[in-house]
N, CA, C and O of each residue as an XYZ file, in Angstrom:
404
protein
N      10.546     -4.161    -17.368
C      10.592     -3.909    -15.945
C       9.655     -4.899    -15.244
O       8.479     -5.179    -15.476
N      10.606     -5.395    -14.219
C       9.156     -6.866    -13.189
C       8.783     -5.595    -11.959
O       9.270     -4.511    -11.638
N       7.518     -6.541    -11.481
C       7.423     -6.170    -10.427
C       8.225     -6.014     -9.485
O       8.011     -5.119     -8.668
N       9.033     -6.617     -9.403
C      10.479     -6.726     -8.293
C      11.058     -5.435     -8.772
O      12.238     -5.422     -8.419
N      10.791     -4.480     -9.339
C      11.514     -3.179     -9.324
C      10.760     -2.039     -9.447
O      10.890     -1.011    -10.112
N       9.877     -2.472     -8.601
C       8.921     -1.208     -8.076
C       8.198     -1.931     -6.776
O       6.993     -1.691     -6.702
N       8.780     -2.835     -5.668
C       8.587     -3.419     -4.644
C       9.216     -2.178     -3.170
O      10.288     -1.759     -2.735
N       8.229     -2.080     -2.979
C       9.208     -1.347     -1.705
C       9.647     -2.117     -0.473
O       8.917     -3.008     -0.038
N      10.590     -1.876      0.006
C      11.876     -2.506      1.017
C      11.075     -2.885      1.872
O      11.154     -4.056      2.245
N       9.972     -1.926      2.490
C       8.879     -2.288      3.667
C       7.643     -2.102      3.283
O       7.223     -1.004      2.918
N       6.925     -3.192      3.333
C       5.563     -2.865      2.970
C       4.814     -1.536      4.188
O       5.154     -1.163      5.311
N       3.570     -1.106      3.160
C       2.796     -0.426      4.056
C       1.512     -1.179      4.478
O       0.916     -2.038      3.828
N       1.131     -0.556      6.008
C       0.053     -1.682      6.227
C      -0.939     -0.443      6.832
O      -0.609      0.431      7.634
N      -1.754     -0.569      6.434
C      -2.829      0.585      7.063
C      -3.800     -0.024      7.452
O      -4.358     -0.958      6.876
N      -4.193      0.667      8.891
C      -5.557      0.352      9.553
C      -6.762      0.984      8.640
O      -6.662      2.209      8.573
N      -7.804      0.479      7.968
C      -8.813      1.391      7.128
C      -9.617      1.753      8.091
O      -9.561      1.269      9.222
N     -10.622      2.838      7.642
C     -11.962      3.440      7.852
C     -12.717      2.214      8.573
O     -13.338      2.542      9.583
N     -12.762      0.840      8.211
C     -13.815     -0.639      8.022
C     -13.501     -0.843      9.809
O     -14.319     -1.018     10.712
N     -11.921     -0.735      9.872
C     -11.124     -1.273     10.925
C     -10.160     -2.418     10.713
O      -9.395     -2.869     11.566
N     -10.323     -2.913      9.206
C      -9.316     -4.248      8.444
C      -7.854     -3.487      8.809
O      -7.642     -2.338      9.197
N      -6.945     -4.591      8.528
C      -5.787     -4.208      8.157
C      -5.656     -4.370      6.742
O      -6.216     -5.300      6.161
N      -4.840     -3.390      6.057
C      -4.409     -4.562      4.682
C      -2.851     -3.442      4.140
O      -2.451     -2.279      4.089
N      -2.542     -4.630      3.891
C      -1.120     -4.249      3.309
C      -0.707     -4.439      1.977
O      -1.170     -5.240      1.165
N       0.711     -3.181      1.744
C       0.260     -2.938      0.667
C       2.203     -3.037     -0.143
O       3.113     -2.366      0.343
N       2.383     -3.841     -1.174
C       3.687     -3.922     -1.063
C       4.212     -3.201     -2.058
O       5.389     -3.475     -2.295
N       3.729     -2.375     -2.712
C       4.623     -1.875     -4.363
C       3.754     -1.011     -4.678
O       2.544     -1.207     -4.565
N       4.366      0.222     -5.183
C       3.502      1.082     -6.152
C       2.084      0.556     -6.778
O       1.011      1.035     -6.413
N       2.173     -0.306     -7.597
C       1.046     -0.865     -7.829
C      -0.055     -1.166     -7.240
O      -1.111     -0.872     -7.801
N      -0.066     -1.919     -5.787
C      -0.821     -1.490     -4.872
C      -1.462     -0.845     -4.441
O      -2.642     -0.959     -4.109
N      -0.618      0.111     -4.370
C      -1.262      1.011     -4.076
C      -1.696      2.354     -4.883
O      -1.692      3.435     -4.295
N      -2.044      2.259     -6.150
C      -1.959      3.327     -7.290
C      -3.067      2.011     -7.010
O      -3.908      2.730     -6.468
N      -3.504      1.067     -6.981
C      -4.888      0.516     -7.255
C      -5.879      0.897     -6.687
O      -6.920      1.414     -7.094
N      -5.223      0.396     -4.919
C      -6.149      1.184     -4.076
C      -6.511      2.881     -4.352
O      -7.669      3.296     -4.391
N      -5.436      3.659     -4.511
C      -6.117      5.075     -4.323
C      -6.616      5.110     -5.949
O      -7.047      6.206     -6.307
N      -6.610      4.433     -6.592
C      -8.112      4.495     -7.933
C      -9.512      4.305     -7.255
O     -10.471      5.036     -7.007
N      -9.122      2.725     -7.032
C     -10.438      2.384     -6.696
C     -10.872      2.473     -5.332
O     -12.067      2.747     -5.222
N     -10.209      2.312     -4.214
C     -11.132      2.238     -3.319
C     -10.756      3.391     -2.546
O     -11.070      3.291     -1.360
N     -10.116      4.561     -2.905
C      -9.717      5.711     -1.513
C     -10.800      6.266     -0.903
O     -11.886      6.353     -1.475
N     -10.602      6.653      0.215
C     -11.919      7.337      0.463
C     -12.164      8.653     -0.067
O     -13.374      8.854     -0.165
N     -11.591      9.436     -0.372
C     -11.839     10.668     -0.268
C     -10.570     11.375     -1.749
O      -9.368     11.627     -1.836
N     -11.931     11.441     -2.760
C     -10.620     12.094     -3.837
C      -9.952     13.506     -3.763
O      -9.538     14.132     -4.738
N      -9.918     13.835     -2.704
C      -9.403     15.423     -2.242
C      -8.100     15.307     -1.727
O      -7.551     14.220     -1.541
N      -7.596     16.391     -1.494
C      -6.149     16.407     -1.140
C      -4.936     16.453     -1.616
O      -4.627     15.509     -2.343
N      -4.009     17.409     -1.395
C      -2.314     17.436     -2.150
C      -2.080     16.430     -2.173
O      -2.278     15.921     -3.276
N      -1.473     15.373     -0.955
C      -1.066     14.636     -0.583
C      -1.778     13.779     -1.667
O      -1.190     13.593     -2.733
N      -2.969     13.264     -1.464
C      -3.682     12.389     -2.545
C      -2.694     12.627     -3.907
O      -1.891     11.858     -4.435
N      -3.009     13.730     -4.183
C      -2.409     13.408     -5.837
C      -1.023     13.749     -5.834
O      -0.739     13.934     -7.018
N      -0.198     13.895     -5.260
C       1.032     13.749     -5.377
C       1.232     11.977     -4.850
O       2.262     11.550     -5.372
N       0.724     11.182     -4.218
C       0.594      9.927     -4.251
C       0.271      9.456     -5.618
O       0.798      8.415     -6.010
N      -0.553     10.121     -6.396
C      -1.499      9.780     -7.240
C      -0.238      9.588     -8.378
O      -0.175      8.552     -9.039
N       0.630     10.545     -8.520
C       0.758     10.788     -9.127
C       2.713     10.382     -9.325
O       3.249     10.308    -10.430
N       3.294     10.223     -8.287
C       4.312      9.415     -7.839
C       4.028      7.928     -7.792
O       5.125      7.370     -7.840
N       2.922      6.909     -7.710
C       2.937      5.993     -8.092
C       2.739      5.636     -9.611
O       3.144      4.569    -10.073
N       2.247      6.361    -10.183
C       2.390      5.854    -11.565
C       4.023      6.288    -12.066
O       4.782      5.609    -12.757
N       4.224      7.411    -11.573
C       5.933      7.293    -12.298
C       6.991      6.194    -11.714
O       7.944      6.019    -12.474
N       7.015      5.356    -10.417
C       7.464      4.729    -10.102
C       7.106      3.282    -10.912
O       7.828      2.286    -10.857
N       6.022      3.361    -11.566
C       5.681      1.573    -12.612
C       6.546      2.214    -13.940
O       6.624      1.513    -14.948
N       7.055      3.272    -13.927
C       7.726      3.577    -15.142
C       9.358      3.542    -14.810
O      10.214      3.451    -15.690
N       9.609      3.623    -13.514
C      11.327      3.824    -13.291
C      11.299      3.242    -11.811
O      10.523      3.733    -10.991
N      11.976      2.405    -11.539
C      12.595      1.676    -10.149
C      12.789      2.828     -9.051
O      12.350      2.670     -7.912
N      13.355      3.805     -9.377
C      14.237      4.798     -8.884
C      13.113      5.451     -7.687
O      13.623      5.820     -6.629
N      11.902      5.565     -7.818
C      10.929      6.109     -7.615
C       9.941      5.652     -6.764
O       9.020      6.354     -6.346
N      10.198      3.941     -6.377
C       9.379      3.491     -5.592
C       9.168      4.058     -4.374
O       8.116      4.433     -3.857
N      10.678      4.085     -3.834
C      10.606      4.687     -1.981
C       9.837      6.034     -1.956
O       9.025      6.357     -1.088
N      10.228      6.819     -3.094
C       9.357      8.224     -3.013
C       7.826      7.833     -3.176
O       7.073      8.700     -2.734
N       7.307      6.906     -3.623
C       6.205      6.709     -4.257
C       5.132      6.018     -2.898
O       3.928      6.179     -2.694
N       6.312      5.109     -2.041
C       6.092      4.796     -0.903
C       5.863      6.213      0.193
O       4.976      6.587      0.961
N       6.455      6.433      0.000
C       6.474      7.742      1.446
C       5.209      8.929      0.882
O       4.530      9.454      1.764
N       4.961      9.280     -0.471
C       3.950      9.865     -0.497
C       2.328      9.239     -0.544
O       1.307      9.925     -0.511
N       2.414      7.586     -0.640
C       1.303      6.874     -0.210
C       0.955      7.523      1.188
O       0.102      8.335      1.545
N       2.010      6.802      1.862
C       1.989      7.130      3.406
C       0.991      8.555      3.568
O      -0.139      8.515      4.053
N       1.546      9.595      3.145
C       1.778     11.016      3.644
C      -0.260     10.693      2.693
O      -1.202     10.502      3.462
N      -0.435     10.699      1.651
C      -1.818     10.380      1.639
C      -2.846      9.885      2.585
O      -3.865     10.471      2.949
N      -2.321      8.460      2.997
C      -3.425      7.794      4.321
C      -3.524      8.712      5.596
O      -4.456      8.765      6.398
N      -2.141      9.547      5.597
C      -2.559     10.001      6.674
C      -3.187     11.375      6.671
O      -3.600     11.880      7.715
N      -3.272     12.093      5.286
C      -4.376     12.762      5.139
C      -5.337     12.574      4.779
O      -6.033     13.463      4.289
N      -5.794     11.069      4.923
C      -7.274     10.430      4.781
C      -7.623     10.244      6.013
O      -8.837     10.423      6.104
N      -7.115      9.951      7.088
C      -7.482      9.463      8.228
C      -6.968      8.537      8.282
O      -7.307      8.049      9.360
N      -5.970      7.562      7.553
C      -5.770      5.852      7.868
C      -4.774      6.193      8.547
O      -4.147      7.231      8.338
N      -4.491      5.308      9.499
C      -3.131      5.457     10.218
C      -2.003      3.847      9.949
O      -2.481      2.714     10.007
N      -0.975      4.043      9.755
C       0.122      3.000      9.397
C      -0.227      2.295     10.846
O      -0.552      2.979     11.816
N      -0.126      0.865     10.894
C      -0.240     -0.249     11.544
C       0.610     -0.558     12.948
O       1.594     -1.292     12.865
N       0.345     -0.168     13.839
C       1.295     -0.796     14.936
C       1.165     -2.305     15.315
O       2.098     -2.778     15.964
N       0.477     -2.838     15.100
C       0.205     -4.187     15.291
C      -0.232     -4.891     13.745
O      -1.360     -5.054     13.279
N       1.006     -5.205     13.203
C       0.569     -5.436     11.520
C      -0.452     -6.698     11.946
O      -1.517     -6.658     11.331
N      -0.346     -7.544     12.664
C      -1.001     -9.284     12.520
C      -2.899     -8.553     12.893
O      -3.768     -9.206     12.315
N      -3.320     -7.587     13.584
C      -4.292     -7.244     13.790
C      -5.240     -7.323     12.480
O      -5.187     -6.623     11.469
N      -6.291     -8.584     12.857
C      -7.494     -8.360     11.718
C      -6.895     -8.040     10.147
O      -7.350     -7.327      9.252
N      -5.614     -8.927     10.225
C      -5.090     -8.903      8.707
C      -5.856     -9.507      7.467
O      -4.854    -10.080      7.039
N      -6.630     -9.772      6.735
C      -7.441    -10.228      5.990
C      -6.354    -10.995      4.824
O      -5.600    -10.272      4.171
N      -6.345    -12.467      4.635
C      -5.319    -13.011      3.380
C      -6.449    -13.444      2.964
O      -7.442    -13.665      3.657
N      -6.346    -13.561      1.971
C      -6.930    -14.216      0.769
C      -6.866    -15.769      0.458
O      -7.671    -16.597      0.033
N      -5.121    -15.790      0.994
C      -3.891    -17.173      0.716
C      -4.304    -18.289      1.208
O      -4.763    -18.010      2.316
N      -4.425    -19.639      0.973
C      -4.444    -20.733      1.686
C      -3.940    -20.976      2.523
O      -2.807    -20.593      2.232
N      -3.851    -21.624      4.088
C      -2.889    -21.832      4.748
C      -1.845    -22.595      4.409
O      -2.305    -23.523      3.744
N      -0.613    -22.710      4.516
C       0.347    -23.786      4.888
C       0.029    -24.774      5.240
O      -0.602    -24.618      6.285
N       0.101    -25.888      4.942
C      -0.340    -27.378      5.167
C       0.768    -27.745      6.208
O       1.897    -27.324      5.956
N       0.595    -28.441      7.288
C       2.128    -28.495      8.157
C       2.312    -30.310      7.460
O       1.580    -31.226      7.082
N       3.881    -29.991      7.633
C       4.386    -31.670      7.107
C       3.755    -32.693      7.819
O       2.967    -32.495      8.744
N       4.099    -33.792      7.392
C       3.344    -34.549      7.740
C       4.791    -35.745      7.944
O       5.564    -36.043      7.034
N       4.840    -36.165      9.087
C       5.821    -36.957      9.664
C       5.423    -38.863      9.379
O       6.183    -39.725      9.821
C-alpha cells in the first residue's frame, strides 16, 4: 500500500493554539500530529481519530472516515478548520525558482 491510498481528496488545514496554519494531507499526518503534538489527550472524538487513523494506513477504504474524525477531534480541541488556508502557512519547501528568459 503507497501513500497515495490513504491521501485524502481535501487536505485539512487547521488554525493551531500558536495561531500557525498547518496542513495536513493523509491519515498519516495526522495520526502523527495527534501522537505527538495534540494538545490535549482527552476526548471521544480524540480517540476515535486516534484510532480511525491507524486503520486507514491499513485499508484505503478508511481514509475519508479517518479524515472527518480528525476534523471532529480539532474541533474538540479548540482548533478550528481554516478559512483563509494561505494565512501564516508555515512550508518548510524551497521556493520555485522563476525561469529565466
Amino acid at each position: 500500500m503507497t501513500e497515495a491510498d490513504f491521501t485524502w481528496n481535501v487536505p485539512v488545514e487547521l488554525e493551531l493554539h500558536c495561531g500557525l496554519t498547518r496542513r495536513f494531507l493523509n491519515a498519516y499526518d495526522a495520526l502523527d500530529f495527534l501522537d505527538a503534538e495534540w494538545p490535549t489527550r482527552r476526548g471521544p472524538a480524540y480517540e476515535r481519530a486516534l484510532r480511525l487513523c491507524r486503520n486507514a494506513l491499513r485499508g484505503a477504504r478508511a481514509a475519508e472516515l479517518a479524515r472527518s474524525a480528525f476534523i471532529a477531534a480539532a474541533d474538540e480541541a479548540g482548533m478550528r478548520q481554516c478559512s483563509n488556508p494561505r494565512k501564516q502557512m508555515v512550508s518548510f519547501l524551497p521556493r520555485a525558482r522563476s525561469a529565466v528568459a
